[in-house]
C-alpha positions as CSV (number, residue, x, y, z in Angstrom):
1,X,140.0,119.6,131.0
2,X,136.8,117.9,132.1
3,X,134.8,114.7,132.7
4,X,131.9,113.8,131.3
5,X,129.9,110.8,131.2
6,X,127.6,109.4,128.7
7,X,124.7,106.1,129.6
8,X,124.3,103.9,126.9
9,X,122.7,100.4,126.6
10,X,124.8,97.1,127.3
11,X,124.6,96.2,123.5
12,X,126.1,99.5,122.1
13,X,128.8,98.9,120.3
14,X,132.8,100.8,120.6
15,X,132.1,102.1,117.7
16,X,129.0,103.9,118.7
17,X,130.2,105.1,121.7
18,X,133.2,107.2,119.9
19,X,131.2,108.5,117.8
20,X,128.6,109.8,120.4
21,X,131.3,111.5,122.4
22,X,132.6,112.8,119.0
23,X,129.0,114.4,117.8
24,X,128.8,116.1,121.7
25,X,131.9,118.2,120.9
26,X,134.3,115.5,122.9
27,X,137.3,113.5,121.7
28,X,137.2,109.8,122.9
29,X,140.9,109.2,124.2
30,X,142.7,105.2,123.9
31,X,142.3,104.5,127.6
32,X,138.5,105.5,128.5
33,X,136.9,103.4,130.7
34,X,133.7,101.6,131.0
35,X,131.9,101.0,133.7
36,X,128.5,98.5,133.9
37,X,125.7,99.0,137.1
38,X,125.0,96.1,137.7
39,X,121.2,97.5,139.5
40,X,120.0,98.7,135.5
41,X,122.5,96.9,133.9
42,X,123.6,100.3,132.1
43,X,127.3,101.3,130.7
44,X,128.9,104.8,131.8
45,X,131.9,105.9,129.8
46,X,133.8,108.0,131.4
47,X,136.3,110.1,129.8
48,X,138.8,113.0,130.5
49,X,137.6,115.2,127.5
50,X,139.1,117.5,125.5
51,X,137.2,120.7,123.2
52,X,136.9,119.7,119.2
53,X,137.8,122.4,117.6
54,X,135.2,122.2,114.6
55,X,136.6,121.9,111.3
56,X,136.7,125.3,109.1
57,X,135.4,124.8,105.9
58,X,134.5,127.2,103.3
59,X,131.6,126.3,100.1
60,X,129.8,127.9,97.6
61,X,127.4,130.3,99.0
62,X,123.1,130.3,97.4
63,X,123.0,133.4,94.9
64,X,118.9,132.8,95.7
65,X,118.7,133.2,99.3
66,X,121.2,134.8,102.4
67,X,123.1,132.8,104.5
68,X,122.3,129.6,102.0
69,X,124.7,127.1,100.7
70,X,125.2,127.0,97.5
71,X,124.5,124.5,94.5
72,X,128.5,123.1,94.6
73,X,128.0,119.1,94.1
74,X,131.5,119.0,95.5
75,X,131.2,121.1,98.5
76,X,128.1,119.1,99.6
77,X,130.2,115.7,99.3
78,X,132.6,117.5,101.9
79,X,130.0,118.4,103.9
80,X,128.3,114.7,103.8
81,X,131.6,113.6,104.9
82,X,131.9,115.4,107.4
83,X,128.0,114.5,108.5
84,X,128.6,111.1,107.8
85,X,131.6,111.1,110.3
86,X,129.6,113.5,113.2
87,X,132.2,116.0,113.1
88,X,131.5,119.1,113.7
89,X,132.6,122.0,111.3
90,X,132.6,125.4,111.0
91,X,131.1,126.9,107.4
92,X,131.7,129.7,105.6
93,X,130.0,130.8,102.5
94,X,131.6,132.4,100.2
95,X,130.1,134.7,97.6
96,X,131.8,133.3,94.3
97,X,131.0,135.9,92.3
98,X,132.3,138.7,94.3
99,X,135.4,136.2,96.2
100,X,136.5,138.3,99.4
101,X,140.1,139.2,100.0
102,X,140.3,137.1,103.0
103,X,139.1,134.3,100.8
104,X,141.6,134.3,98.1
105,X,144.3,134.8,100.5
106,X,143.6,131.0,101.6
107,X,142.6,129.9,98.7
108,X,144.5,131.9,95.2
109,X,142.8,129.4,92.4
110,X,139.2,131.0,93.9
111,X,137.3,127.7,94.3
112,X,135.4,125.8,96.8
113,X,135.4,123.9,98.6
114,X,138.6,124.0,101.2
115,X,139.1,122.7,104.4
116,X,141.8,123.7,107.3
117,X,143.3,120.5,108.3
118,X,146.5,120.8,110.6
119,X,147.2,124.0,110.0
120,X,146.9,124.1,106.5
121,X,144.0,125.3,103.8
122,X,143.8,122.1,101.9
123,X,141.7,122.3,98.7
124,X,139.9,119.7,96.0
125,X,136.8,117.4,97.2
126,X,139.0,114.5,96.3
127,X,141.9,115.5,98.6
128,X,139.7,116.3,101.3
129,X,137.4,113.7,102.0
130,X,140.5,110.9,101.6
131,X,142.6,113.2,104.6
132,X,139.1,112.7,106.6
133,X,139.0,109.0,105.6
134,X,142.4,108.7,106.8
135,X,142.6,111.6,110.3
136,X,139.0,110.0,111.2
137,X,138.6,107.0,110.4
138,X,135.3,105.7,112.2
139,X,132.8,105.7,110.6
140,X,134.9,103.5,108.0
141,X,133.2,105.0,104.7
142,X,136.1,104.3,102.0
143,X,135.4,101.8,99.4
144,X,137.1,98.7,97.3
145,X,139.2,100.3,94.1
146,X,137.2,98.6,92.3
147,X,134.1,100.1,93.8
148,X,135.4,103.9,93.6
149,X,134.3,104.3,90.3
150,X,131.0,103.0,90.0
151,X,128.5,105.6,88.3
152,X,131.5,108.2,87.5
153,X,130.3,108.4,84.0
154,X,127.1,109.8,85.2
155,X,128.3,113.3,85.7
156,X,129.3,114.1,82.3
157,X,127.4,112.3,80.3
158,X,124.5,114.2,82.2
159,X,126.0,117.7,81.5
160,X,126.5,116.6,78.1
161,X,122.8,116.0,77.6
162,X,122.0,119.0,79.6
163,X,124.2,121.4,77.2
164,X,122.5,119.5,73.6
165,X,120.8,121.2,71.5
166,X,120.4,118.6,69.0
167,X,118.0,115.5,70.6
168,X,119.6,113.3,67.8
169,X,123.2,113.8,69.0
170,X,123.8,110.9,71.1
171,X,124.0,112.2,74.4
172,X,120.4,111.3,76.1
173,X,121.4,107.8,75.0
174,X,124.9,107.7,76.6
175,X,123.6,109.0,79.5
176,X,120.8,106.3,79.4
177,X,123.2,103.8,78.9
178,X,125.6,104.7,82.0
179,X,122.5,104.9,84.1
180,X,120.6,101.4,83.0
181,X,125.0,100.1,83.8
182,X,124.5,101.6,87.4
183,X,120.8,99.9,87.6
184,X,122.6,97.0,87.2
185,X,124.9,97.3,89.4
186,X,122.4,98.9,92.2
187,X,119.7,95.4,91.6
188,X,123.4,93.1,92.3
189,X,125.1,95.0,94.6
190,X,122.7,97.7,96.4
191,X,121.3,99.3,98.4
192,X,124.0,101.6,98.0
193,X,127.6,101.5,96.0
194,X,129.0,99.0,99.0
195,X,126.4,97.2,99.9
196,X,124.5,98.0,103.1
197,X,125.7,100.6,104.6
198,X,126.5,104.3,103.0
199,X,130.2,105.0,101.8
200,X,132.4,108.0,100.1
201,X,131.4,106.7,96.5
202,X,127.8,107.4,97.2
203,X,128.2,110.8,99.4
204,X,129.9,111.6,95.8
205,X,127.7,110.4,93.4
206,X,124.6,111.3,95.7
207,X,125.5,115.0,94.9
208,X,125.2,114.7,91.2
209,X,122.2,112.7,91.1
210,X,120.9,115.5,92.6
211,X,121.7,118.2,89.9
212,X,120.5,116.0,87.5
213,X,116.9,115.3,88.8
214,X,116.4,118.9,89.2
215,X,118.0,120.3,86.2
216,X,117.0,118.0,83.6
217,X,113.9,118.5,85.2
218,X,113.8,122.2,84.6
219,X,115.5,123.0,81.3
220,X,114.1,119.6,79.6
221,X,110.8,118.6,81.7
222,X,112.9,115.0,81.5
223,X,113.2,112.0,84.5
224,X,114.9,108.6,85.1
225,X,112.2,106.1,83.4
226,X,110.4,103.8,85.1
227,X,111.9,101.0,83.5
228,X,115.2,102.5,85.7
229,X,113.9,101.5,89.1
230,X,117.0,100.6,91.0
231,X,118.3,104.1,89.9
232,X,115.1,105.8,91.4
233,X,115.2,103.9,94.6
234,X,118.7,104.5,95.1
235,X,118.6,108.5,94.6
236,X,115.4,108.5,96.7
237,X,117.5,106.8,99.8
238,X,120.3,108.8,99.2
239,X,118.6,111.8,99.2
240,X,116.2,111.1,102.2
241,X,119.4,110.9,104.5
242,X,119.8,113.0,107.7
243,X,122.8,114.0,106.3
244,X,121.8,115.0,102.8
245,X,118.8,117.0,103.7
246,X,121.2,119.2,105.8
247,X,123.7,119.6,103.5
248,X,121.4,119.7,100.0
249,X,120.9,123.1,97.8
250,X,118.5,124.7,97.2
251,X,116.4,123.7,93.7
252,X,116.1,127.3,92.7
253,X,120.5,127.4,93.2
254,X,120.8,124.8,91.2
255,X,118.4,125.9,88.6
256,X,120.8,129.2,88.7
257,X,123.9,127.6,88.6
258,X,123.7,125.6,85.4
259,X,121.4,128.2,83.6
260,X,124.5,129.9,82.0
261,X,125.8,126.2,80.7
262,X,122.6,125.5,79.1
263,X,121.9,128.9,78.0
264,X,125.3,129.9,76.7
């Protein structure tokens, strides 16, 4: 055990100061203390602190470039999560086409990402992130019901387009129409999914935007439109976060990783 002691500014919040201690490797315990100077009218928290064990976590590693993560939309919503939250984590890549012995024993279906929470390998991006809402819950990032699924739609209707061969099919259009919905929605409801401030729905959606910007980009030299601009201005905050740069794949990984769905 040891004490340590953090100076913030009278209007910081409780908030704030947890999650400081938390992003400096300490746990904030029920009874801390805060102290005011009255000379420079400063705070001191003081706290008996404890090590944080980071959080083990394994993802998709790049097949482009060593020690890279990998183009898993999923992993990278863990990983925003966990960003999001300050919490620090442990990651291990994992070579998905070659999956390691040591990998499979802690997870048999083979797939990415999973997380060791209290003792346990817990798998499925869902899963995860909702036992992270739940074991930390500040930052407060879980949405309305009837927020969650704003924008789901996007995902497949984009891989849909992605994997036509036929421009007259329909599928540019349904994706078209599920993005001009979510312009909508952004113009009424934005900047993000719930409101102001960031939340799980968009560390999930954020993801996917991204594969679709680049990959539509490459294999069909296609954009949002103009005439979309809530749905640009929203993938361009998302994707200028801290958080997101950190956790974001490579282009050239994500290039690779839906080449064999488009090429067959």
């Amino acid at each position: 055990m040891s004490t340590t002691a953090l100076r913030i500014q009278p209007s910081t919040t409780t908030t704030a100061i947890s999650s400081a201690i938390n992003h400096i490797g300490f746990t904030l315990p029920r009874n801390y203390a805060v102290f005011r100077r009255p000379r420079n009218r400063n705070f001191t928290v003081s706290a008996t602190a404890s090590s944080f064990d980071p959080l083990q976590i394994c993802v998709k590693a790049s097949v482009t470039a060593p020690n890279k993560l990998g183009d898993c939309p999923f992993c990278q919503r863990v990983l925003l999560t966990m960003e999001e939250k300050h919490l620090p984590y442990d990651m291990k890549l994992v070579d998905l086409g070659n999956k390691p012995e040591w990998f499979l024993k802690l997870s048999p279906e083979g797939k990415v990402p999973v997380v060791k929470l209290d003792e346990k390998w817990v798998p499925d991006s869902d899963v995860i992130t909702q036992a992270l809402e739940e074991k930390y819950p500040d930052p407060v990032l879980g949405v309305p019901p009837e927020k969650s699924s704003v924008g789901s739609k996007i995902f497949s209707t984009f891989i849909g387009f992605l994997k036509s061969k036929d421009p007259s099919d329909g599928t540019e259009k349904a994706l078209l129409d599920e993005l001009s919905s979510f312009d909508n929605y952004i113009k009424e409801n934005g900047p993000f999914i719930n409101g102001e401030k960031v939340s799980s729905a968009d560390l999930s959606l954020g993801p996917k935007l991204y594969h679709l910007e680049i990959a539509l980009g490459h294999y069909k030299k296609w954009a949002v439109p103009d005439s979309l601009p809530y749905v640009k201005s929203y993938m361009k905050t998302i994707f200028s976060l801290d958080s997101f740069i950190k956790t974001r794949a490579l282009p050239e990984d994500v290039i690779a990783g839906w080449r064999p769905k488009v090429l067959g």
